[in-house]
LOZAVEX-824728 format. One record per residue (C-alpha): residue in three letters; x, z, y. Coordinates in steps of 0.02 Angstrom, whole numbers, plus 50000, padded with zeros to 5 digits. Example, Ala and Ser with C-alpha at 12.3 -4.5 7.8 and 13.67 -1.06 7.14 Angstrom:
// LOZAVEX-824728
vexti rest->ala	u->50615	w->50390	v->49775
vexti rest->ser	u->50684	w->50357	v->49947
END
This chain:
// LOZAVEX-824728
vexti rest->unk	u->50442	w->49134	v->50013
vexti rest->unk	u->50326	w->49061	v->49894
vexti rest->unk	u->50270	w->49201	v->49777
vexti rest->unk	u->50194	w->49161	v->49578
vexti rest->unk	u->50023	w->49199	v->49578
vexti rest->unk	u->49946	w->49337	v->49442
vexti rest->unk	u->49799	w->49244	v->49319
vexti rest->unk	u->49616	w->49303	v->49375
vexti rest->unk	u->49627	w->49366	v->49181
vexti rest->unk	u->49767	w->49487	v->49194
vexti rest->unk	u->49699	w->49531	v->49375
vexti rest->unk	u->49503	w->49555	v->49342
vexti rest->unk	u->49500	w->49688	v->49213
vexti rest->unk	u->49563	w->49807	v->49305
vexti rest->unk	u->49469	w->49765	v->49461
vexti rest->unk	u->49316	w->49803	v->49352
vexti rest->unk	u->49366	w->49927	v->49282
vexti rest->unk	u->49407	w->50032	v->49450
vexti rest->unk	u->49230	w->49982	v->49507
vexti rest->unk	u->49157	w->50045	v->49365
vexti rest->unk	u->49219	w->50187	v->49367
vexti rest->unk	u->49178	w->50207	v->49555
vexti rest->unk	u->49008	w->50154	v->49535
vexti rest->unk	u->48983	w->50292	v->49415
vexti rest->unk	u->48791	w->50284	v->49317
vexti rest->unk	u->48692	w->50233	v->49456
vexti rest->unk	u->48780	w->50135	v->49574
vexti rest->unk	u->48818	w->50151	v->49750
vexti rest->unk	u->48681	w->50269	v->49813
vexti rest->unk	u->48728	w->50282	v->49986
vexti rest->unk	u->48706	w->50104	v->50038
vexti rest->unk	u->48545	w->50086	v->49929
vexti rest->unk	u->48480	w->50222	v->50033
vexti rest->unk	u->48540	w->50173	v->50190
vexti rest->unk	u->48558	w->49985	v->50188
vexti rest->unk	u->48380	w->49864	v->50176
vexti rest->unk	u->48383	w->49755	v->50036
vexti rest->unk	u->48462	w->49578	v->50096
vexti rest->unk	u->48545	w->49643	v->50254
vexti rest->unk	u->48729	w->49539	v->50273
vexti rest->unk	u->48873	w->49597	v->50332
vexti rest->unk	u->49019	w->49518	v->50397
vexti rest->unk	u->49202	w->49609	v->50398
vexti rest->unk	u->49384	w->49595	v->50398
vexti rest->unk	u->49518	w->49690	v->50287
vexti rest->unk	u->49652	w->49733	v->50438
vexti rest->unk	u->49821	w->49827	v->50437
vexti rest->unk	u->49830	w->49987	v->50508
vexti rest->unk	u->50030	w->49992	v->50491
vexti rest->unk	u->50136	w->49836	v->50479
vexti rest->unk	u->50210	w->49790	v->50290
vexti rest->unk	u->50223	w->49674	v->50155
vexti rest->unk	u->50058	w->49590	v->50093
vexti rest->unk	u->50048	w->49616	v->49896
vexti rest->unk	u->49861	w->49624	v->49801
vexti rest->unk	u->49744	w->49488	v->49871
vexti rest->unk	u->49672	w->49443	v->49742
vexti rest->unk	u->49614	w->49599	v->49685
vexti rest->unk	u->49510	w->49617	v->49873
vexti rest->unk	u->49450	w->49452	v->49809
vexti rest->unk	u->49403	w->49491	v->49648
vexti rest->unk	u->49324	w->49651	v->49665
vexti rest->unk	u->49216	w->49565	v->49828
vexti rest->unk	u->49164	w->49432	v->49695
vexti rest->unk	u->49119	w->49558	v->49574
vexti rest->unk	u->48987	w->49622	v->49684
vexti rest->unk	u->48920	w->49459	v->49786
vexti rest->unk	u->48973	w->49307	v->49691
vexti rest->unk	u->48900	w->49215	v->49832
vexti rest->unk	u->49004	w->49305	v->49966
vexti rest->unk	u->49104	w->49194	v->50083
vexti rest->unk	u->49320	w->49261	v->50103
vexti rest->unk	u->49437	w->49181	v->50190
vexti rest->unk	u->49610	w->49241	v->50134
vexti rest->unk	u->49704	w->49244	v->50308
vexti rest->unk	u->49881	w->49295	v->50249
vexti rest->unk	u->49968	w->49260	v->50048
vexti rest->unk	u->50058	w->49393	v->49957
vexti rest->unk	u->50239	w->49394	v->50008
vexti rest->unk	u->50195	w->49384	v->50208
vexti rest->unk	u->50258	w->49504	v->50305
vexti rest->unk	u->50123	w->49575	v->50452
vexti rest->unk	u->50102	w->49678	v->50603
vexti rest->unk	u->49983	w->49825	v->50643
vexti rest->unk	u->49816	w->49746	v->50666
vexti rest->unk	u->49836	w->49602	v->50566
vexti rest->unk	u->49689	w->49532	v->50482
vexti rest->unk	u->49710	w->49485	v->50302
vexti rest->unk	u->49536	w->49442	v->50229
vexti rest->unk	u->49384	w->49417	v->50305
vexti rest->unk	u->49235	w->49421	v->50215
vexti rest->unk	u->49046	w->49390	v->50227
vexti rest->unk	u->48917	w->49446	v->50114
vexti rest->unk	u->48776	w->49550	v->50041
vexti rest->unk	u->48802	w->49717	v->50135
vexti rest->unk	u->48765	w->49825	v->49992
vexti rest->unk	u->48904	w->49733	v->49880
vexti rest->unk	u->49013	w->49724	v->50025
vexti rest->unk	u->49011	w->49903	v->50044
vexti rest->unk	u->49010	w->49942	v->49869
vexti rest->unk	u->49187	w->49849	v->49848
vexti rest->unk	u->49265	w->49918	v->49984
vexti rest->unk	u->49341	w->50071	v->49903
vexti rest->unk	u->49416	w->49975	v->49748
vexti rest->unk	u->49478	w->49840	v->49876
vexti rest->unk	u->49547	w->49961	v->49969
vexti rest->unk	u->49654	w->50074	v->49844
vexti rest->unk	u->49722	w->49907	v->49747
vexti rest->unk	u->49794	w->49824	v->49917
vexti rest->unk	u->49861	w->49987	v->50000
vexti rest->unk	u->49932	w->50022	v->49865
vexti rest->unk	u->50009	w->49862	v->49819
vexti rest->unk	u->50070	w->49838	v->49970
vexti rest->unk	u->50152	w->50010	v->49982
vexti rest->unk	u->50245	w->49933	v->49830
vexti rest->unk	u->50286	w->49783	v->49913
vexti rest->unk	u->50329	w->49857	v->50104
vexti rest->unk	u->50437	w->49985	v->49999
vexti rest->unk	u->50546	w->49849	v->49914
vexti rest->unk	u->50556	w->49751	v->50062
vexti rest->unk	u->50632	w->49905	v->50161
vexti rest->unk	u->50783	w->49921	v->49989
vexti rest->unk	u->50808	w->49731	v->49988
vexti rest->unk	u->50843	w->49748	v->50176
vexti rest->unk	u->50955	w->49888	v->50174
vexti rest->unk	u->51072	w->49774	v->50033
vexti rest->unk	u->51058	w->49630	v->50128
vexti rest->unk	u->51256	w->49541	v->50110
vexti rest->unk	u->51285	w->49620	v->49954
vexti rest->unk	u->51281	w->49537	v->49811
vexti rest->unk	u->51155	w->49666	v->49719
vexti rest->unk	u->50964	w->49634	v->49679
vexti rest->unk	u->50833	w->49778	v->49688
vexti rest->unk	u->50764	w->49788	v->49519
vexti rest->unk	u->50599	w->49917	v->49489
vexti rest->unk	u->50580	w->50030	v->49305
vexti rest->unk	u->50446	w->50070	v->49184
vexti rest->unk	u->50399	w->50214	v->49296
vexti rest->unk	u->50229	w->50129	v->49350
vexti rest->unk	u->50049	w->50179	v->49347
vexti rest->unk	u->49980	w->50175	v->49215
vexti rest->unk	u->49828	w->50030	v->49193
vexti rest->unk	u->49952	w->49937	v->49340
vexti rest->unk	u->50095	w->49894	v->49301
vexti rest->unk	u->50066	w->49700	v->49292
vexti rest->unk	u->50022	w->49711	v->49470
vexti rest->unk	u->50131	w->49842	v->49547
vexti rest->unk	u->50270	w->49713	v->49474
vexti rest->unk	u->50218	w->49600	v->49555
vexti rest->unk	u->50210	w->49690	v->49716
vexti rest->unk	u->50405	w->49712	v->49685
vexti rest->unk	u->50413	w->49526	v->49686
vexti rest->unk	u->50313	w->49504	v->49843
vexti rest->unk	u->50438	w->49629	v->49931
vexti rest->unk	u->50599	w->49544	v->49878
vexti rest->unk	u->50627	w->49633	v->49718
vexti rest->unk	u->50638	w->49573	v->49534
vexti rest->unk	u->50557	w->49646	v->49398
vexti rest->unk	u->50659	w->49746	v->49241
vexti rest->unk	u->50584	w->49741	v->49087
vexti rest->unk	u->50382	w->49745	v->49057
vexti rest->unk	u->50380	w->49844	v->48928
vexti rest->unk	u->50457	w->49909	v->48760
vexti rest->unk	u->50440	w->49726	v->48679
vexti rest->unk	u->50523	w->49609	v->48797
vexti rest->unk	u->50722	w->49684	v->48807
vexti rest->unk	u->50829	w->49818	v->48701
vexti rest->unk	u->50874	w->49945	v->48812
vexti rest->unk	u->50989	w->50097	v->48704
vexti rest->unk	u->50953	w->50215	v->48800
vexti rest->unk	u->51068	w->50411	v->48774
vexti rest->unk	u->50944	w->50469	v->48668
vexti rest->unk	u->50965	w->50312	v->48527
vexti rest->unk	u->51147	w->50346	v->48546
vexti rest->unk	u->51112	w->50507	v->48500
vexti rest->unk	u->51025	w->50475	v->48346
vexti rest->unk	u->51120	w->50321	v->48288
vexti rest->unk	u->51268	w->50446	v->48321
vexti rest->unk	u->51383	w->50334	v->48455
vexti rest->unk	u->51378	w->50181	v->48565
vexti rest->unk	u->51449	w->50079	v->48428
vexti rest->unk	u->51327	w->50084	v->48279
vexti rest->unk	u->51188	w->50082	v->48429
vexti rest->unk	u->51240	w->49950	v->48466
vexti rest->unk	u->51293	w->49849	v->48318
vexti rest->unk	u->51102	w->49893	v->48257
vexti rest->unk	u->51030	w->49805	v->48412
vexti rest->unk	u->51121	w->49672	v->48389
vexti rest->unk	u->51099	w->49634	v->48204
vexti rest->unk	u->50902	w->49633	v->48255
vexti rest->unk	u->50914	w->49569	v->48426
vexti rest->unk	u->50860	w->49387	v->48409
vexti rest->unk	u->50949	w->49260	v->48529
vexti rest->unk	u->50815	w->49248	v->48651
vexti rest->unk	u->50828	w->49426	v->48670
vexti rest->unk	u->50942	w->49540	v->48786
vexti rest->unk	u->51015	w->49701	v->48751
vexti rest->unk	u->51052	w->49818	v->48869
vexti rest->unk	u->51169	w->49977	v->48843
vexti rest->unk	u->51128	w->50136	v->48962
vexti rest->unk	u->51318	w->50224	v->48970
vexti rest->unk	u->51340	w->50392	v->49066
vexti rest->unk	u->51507	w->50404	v->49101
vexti rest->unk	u->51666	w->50295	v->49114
vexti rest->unk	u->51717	w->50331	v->48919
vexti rest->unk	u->51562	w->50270	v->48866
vexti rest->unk	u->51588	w->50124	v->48980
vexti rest->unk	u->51777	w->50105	v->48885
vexti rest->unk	u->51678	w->50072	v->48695
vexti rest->unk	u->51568	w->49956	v->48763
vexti rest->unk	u->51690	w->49860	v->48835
vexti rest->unk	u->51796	w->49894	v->48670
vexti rest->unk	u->51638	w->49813	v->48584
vexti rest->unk	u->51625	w->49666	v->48702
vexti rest->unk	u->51824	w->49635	v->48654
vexti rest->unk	u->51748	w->49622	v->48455
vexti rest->unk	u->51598	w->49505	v->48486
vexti rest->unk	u->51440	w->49640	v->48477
vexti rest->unk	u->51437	w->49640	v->48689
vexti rest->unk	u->51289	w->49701	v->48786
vexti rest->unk	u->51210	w->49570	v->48907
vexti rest->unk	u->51175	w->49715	v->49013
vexti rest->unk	u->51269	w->49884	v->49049
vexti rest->unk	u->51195	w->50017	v->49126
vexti rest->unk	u->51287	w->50139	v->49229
vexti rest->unk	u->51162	w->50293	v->49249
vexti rest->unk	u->51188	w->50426	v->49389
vexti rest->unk	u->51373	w->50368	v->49427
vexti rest->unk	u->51462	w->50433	v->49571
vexti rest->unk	u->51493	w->50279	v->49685
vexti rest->unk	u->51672	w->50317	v->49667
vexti rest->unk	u->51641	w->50282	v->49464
vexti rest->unk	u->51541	w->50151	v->49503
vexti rest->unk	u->51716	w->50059	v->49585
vexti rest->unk	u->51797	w->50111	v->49435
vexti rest->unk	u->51652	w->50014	v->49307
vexti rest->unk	u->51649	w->49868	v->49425
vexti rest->unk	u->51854	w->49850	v->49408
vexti rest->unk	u->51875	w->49889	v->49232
vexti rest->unk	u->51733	w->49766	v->49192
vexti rest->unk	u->51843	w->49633	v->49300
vexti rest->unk	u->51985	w->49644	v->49215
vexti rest->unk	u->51906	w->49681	v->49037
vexti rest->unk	u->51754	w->49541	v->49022
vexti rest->unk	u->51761	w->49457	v->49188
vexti rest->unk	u->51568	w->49373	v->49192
vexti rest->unk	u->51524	w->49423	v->49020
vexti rest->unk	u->51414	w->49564	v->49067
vexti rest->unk	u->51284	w->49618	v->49217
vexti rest->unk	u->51321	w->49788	v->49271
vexti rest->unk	u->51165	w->49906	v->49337
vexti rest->unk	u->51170	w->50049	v->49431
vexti rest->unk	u->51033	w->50194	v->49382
vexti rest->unk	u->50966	w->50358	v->49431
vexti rest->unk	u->50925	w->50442	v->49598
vexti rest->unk	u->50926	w->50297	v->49695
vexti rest->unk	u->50841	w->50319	v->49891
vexti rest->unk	u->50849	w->50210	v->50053
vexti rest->unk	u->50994	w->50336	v->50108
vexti rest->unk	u->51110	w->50290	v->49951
vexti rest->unk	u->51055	w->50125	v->49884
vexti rest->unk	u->51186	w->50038	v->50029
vexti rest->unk	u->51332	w->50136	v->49959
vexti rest->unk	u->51279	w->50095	v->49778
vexti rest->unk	u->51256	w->49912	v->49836
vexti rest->unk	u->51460	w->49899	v->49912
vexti rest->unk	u->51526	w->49942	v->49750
vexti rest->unk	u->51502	w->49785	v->49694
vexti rest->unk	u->51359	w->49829	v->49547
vexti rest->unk	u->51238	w->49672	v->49514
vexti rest->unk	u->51080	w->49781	v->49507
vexti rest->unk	u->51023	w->49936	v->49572
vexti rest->unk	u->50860	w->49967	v->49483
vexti rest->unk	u->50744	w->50121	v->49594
vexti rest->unk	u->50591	w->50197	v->49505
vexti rest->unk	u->50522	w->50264	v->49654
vexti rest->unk	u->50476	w->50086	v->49734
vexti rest->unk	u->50319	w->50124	v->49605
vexti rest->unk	u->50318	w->50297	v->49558
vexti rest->unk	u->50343	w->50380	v->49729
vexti rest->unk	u->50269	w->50242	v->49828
vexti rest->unk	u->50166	w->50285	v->49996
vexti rest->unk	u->49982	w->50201	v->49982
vexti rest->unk	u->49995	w->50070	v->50133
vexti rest->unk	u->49844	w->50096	v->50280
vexti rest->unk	u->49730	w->49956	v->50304
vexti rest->unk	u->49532	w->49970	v->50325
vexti rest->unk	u->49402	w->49867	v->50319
vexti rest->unk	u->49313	w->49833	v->50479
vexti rest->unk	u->49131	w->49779	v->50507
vexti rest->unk	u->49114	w->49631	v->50644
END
């Protein structure tokens, strides 16, 4: 799988930024005391636990930050899958800078590859299905350019960036527009036609206006179905087939986990979006070794 690269300019200010803020106002004191001037090191970034490789270029980046004469050799791409003991970078360098890197190397690529080893595991458990894993909003905050594309690297695809990119009328704008309809009908007078609209529905009479609105012309690219029972899930997926038959994509929401998402997957949804592949994601173990 050939995976889409970050740009160095999305990727490096927040590799310098978590150094920064590491290195505090004087610096790594530890190896100044305990580390002569000029000494080199060389070391490898290996995996403790086997996964999904997502964040290389932020060990990369935050190495370069530190030594810009430091020799890596990238041993494995994001998007490869590895074993337990796998190395994944090696590096050679200033010892100091080397060591001073290490942390922020450390906590972007476990972390990222959590993400990525996470997604792998949901894509897997929905393989011969027709539905995608899809991630949220629900990142950290400062990450979420690279946690999605961690979700990427595992299989996934990524939802919407961010408030600017899709409408998404969620059950508190129907609230305050006061029903699906004039939610909708305002979304779509604004909605340019580059843009996608997507209507969050909580039960199947919601799911009845939309399609009612689809029938009339103002129709939702997307429909949400949030915390459905699987068996109203069947219900959306037929009533969708016989109503607008490939006019809209149909999402399943809310309190998805590895023990449900197969279930949600055979009722024939098109994407199960799961927050917790960033929000609830376990940091991934890999070290970095001297040699």
């Amino acid at each position: 799988m050939t995976i889409r690269q970050l740009p160095e300019l999305l990727i490096e200010p927040i590799v310098r930024m978590a150094l920064a803020e590491d290195l505090g106002r004087a610096g790594d004191v530890t190896a100044q005391a305990c580390i002569p001037q000029g000494a080199r090191m060389k070391a490898v970034f290996a995996a403790r636990k086997p996964g999904v490789l997502a964040g290389v270029d932020c060990v990369r980046l935050a190495v370069l930050a530190m030594d810009p004469q430091a020799k890596i050799d990238v041993r494995r791409r994001d998007g490869e899958s590895f074993q337990a003991g796998a190395v994944l970078v090696e590096v050679e360098g200033d010892a100091r800078a080397l060591l001073s890197a290490e942390r922020t190397a450390l906590n972007l690529l476990g972390r990222l590859c959590g993400v990525a080893t996470m997604t792998r595991d949901y894509v897997q458990a929905v393989s011969g299905t027709k539905a995608r894993i899809a991630d949220t909003r629900k990142t950290t905050p400062g990450l979420r350019a690279l946690e999605k594309h961690a979700v990427v690297c595992g299989g996934g695809i990524n939802h919407r960036f961010g408030l600017d990119d899709a409408i998404l009328i969620k059950d508190n704008h129907v609230a305050v527009c006061g029903g699906v309809e004039p939610a909708m009908r305002a979304a779509r007078a604004m909605a340019g036609h580059l843009m996608k609209v997507e209507l969050e529905v909580d039960g199947l009479d919601q799911l009845d206006q939309a399609l009612a609105l689809i029938e009339q012309g103002v129709a939702p690219d997307v429909i949400m179905l949030d915390n459905f029972t699987n068996d109203m899930l069947r219900q959306a997926v037929a009533r969708v087939a016989a109503r607008a038959p490939g006019r809209v994509v149909l999402e399943a929401s809310g309190g998805v986990n590895l023990g449900t998402v197969r279930g949600i997957a055979e009722t024939g949804v098109d994407v199960i979006s799961v927050g917790a592949l960033t929000h609830s994601v376990s940091v991934l173990d890999i070290g970095l070794d001297a040699v």
